[in-house]
C-alpha positions as a printed Julia matrix, in Angstrom:
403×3 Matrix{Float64}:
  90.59   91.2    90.21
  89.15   90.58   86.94
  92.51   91.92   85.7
  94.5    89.27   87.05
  92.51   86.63   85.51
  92.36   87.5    82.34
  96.07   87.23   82.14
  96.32   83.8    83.55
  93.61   82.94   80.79
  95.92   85.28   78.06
  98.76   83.2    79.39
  97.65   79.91   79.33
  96.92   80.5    75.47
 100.65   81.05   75.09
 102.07   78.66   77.03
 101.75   74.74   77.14
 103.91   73.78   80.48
 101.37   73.96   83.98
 101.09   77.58   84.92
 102.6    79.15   88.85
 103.08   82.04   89.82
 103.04   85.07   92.22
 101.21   88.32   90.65
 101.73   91.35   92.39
  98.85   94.42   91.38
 101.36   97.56   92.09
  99.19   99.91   90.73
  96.41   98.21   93.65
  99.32   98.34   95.72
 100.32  101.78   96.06
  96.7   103.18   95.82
  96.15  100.85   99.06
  98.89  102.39  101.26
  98.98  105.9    99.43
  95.62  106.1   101.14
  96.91  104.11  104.34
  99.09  107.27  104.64
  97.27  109.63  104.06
  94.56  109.48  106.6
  97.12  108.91  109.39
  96.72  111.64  111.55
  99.34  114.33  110.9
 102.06  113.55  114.03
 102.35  109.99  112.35
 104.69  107.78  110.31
 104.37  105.03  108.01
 107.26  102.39  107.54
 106.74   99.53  105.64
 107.93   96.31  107.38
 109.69   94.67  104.28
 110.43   91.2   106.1
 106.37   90.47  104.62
 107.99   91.08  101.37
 111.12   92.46  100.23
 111.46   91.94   96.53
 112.52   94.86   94.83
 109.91   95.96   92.69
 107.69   95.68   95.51
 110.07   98.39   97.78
 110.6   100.22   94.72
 106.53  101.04   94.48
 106.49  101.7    97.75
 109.36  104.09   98.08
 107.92  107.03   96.84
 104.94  106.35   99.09
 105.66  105.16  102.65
 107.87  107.5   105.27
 110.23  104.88  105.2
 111.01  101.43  105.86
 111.45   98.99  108.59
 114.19   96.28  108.71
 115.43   93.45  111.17
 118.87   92.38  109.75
 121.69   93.68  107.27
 120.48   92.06  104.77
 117.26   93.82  104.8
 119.23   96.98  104.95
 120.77   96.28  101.66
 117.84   95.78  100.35
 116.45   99.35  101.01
 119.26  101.0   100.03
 119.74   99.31   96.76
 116.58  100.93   95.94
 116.74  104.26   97.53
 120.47  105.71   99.22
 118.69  108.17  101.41
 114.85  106.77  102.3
 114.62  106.61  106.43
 115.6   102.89  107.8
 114.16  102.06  111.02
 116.04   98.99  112.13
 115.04   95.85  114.84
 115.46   92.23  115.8
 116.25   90.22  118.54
 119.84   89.2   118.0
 121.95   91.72  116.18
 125.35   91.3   115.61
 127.96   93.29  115.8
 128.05   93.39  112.1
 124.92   94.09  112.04
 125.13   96.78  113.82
 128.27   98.24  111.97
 126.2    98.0   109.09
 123.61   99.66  110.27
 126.05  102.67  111.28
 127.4   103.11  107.79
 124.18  102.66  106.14
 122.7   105.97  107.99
 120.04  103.48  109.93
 117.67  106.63  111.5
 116.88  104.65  114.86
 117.69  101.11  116.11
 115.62   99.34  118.18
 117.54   98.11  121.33
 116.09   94.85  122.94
 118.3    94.21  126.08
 120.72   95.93  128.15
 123.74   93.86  126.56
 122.8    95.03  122.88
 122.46   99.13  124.21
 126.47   98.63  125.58
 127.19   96.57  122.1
 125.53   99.79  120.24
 127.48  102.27  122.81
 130.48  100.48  121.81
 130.67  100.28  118.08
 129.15  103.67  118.1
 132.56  105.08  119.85
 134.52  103.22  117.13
 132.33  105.23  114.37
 132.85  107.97  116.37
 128.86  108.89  116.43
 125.93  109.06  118.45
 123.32  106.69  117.49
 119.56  107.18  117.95
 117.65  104.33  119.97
 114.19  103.44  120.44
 114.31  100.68  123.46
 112.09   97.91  122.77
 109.79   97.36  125.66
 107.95   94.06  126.72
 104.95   95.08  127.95
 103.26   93.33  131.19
 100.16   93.8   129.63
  96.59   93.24  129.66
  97.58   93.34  126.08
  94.8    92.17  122.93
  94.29   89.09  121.94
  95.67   88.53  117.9
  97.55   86.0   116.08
 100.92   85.76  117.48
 101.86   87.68  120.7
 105.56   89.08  120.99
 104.79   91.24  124.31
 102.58   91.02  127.12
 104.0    87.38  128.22
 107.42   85.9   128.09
 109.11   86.24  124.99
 112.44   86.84  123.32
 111.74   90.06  122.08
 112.81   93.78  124.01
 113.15   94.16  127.49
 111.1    93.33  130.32
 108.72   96.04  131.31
 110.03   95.38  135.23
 114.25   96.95  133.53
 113.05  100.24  132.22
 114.43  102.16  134.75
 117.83  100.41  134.55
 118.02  100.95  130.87
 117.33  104.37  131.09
 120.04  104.67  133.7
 122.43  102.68  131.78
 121.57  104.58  128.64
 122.15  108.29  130.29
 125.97  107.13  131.27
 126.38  106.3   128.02
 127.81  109.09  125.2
 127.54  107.21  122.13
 124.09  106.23  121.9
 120.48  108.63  122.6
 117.62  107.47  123.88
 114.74  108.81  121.7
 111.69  107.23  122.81
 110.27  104.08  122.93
 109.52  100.63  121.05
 106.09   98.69  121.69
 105.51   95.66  119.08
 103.49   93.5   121.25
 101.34   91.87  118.75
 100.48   90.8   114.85
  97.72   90.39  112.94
  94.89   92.04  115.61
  91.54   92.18  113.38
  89.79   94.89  115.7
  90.29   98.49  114.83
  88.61   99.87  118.24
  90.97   97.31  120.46
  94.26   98.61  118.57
  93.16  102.43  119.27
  93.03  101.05  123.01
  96.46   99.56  122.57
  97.85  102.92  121.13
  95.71  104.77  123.91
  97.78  102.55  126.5
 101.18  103.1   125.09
 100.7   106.94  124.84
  99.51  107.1   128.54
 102.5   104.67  129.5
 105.15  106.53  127.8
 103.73  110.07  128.95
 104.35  108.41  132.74
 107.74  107.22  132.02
 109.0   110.66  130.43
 107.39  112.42  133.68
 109.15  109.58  136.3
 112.64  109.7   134.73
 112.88  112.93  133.23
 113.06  111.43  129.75
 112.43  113.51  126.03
 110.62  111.33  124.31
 110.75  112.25  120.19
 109.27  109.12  118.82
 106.99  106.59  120.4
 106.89  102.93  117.61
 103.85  101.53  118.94
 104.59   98.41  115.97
 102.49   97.0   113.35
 100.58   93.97  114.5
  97.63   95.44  112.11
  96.16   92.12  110.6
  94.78   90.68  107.82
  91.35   88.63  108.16
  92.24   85.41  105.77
  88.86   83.58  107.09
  86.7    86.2   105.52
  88.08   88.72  103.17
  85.39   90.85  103.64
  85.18   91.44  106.98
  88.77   93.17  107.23
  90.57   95.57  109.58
  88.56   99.23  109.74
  91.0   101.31  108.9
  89.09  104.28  108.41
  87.2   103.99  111.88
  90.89  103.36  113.31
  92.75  107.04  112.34
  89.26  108.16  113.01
  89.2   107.19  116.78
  92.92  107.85  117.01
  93.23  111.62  116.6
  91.23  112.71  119.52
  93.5   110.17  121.18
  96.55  111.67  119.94
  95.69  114.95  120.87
  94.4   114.74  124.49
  97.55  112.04  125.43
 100.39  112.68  122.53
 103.47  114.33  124.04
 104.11  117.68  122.38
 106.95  117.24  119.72
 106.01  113.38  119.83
 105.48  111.75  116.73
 104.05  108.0   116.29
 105.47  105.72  114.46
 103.55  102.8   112.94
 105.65   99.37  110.72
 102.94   97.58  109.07
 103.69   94.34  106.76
 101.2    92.26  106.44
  98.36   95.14  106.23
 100.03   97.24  103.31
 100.73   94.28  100.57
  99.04   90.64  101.28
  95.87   91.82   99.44
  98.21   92.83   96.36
  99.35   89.44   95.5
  98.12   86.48   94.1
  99.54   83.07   94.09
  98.22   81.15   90.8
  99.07   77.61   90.39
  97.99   74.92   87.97
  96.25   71.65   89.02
  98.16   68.71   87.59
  95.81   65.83   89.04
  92.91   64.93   91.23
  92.2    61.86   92.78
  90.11   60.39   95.83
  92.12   58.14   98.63
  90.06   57.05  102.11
  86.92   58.75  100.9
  88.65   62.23  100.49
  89.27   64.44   97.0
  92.88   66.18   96.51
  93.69   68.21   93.87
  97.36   68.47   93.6
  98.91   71.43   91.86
 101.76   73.21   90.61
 103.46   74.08   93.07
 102.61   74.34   97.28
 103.51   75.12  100.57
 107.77   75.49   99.25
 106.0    78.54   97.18
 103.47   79.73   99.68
 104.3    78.13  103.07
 102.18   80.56  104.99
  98.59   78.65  105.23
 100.91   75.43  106.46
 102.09   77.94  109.05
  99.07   79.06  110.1
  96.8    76.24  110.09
  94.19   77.63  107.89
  92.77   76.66  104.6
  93.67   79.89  102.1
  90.8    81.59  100.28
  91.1    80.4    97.07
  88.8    80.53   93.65
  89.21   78.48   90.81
  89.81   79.78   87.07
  88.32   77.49   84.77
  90.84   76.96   81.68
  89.36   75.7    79.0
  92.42   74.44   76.98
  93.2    70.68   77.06
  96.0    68.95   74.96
  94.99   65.3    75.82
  93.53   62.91   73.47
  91.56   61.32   76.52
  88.63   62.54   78.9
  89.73   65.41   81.52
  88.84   64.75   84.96
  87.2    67.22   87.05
  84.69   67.24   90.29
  81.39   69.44   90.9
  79.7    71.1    93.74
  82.84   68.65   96.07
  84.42   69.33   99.05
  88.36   69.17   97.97
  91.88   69.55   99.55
  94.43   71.4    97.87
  97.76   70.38   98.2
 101.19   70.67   96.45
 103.69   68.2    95.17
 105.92   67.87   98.03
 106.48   64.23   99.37
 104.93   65.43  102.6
 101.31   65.01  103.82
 101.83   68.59  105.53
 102.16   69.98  101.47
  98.59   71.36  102.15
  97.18   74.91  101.41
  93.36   74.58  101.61
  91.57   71.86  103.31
  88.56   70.15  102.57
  86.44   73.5   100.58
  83.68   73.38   98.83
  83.76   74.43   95.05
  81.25   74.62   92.34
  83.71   72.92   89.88
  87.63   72.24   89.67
  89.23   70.19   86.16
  92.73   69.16   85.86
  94.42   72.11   84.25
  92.35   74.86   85.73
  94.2    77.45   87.9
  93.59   77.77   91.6
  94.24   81.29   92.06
  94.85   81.92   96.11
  94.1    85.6    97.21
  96.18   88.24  100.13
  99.34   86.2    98.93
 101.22   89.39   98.97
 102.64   88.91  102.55
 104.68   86.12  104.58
 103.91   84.04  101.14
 107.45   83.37   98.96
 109.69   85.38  101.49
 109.15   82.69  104.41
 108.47   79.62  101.9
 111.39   76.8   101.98
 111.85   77.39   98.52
 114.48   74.61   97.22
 112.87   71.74   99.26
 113.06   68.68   96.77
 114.3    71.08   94.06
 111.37   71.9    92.37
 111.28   74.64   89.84
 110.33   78.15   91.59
 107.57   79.94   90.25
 107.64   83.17   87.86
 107.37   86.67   89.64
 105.06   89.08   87.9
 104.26   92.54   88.48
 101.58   94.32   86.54
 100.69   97.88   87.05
  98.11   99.89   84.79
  99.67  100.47   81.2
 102.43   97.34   81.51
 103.76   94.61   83.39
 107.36   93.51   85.0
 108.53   89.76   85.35
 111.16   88.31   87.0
 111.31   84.78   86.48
């Protein structure tokens, strides 16, 4: 990381307005998930789940890389193929439309999710008009005992696939239909599980479930999407998801419950780019009210609404810049517990909450760490109209901005 801070440091030489910004590492970037995908056992595949982040230099890295990519609207489609006209789309999403759909039909889309009964006649339908067959996962809501993680979209009620209790009249309803083909199944139950030995359970489950299902209804079963839902630990960066004991402990389980000809799909986010990027913004003032230090920066939760979201204070660390242009005495605190929050008129405008830190001055940077994912791409970015930050990719021998 020492990289990154020695051009916020080179940067604040050159510049005199307060410093913000996302950094993205590519070159960290691709040697994460190049590795990600290699030690997948050989009968899986690796989409990238681009709704965690979808700018274009960021699919453009990972292109050459992943197996493909997952999307959940047209506009995500678009996206991938701007970059790449033939990479495999996989495509999902609780309310498609039948534009949507369309779309996904002229845009080669290798397998749409299906999450109700309604949407696999919709598919059927448009399909007909294409004149095709399309290729279908249906998206399955588990009854569970599922894992415990983050946010749950199976397992209990929820809006997403269909209920565990209507496989076997989708399966019916799907075999009277010619313009669609059921090729397996569709299992994203969870996000952001933190235990590598619970997930190869999970995967365990869904093999053994589908393996019943294919035997019960005389179903072929090419490709079973057991999700993403692998998570990123934000409350201690060090402790994070074992990925090597994880595709250790799942090939055994692969081989003894895999069908033959099956192959496993896996659509990781989160996993793949938060620890990649970097959200650096300046601190314009610090003050005490009710007993209580603030430092309010550059920028906040419009930029990087995720923490907000979450309820969690964002690991953070402070770059000391030692540049000031004021004829009068710079405030700063030492060894202080300290909220950081933004400059939206909003007490919610908070990213870090009451941390200790050694030492923070107006016009340091507070550089906040695994900003990669669910950071600008779900941020409310024109709230109050404030100026967006600069976009800045570095990779070994240059750098890319987009401002």
């Amino acid at each position: 990381m020492n990289h990154i801070i020695d051009y916020i440091k080179s940067r604040k030489k050159e510049q005199h307005t307060p410093f913000c910004a996302y950094i993205y590492d590519l070159s960290a970037l691709r040697e994460h998930v190049a590795k990600c995908v290699e030690t997948l056992p050989t009968t899986c595949r690796l989409f990238y789940a681009i709704k965690a982040n979808s700018e274009a230099e960021i699919l453009k890295a990972l292109a050459p890389i992943v197996h493909g990519f997952e999307v959940a609207s047209l506009g995500e489609i678009k996206k991938v193929r701007a970059i790449d006209e033939n990479v495999p789309i996989i495509f999902g999403g609780p309310g498609k439309t039948d534009e949507e759909i369309a779309g996904a039909i002229e845009h080669r889309v290798s397998l749409i999710h299906v999450e109700s009964l309604h949407e696999l006649k919709r598919v059927n339908y448009l399909a007909e008009k294409y004149g095709a067959v399309i290729p279908v996962l249906l998206r399955v809501n588990l009854r569970g005992p599922l894992p415990n993680a983050t946010l749950a979209m199976g397992g209990r009620p929820t809006q997403f696939g269909i209920d565990e209790a209507m496989v076997p009249e989708a399966i019916s309803l799907a075999k009277q239909l010619d313009h669609i083909t059921v090729e397996g199944f569709h299992f994203h139950s969870l996000s952001n599980n933190l235990d590598a030995a619970q997930h190869v359970q999970l995967v365990t489950y869904y093999c053994q479930l589908v393996s019943a299902w294919a035997k019960q209804f005389g179903q072929s079963i090419r490709y079973l999407n057991v999700g993403g839902g692998i998570g990123v630990n934000y409350a201690d960066l060090h402790r994070q998801f074992a990925w090597e004991h994880f595709v250790e402990e799942l090939s055994p389980v692969l081989e003894q419950y895999s069908l033959p000809e099956m192959t496993v799909l896996f659509e990781c986010g989160r996993y793949l780019t938060a620890s990649a990027g970097y959200y650096a913004t300046e601190v314009l003032d610090i003050k005490k009210n009710h007993g209580k230090n603030y430092a309010i920066v550059r920028g906040g939760t419009h930029h990087f609404r995720l923490p907000v979201s979450w309820q969690h204070s964002h690991p953070f660390e402070v770059i000391p810049i030692d540049i000031w242009n004021y004829p009068f005495e710079r405030y700063g605190l030492q060894q202080s517990d300290i909220t950081i929050v933004g400059q939206l008129c909003t007490p919610k405008d908070v990213m870090a909450k009451d941390v200790k830190i050694e030492q923070v001055r107006i016009g340091d940077v507070v550089l906040f760490k695994y900003t990669g994912a669910y950071g600008w791409a779900i941020s409310h970015h024109d709230f109050l109209s404030h100026p967006h930050p600069e976009h800045i990719y570095l990779y070994e021998g240059g750098r890319s901005d987009r401002g």
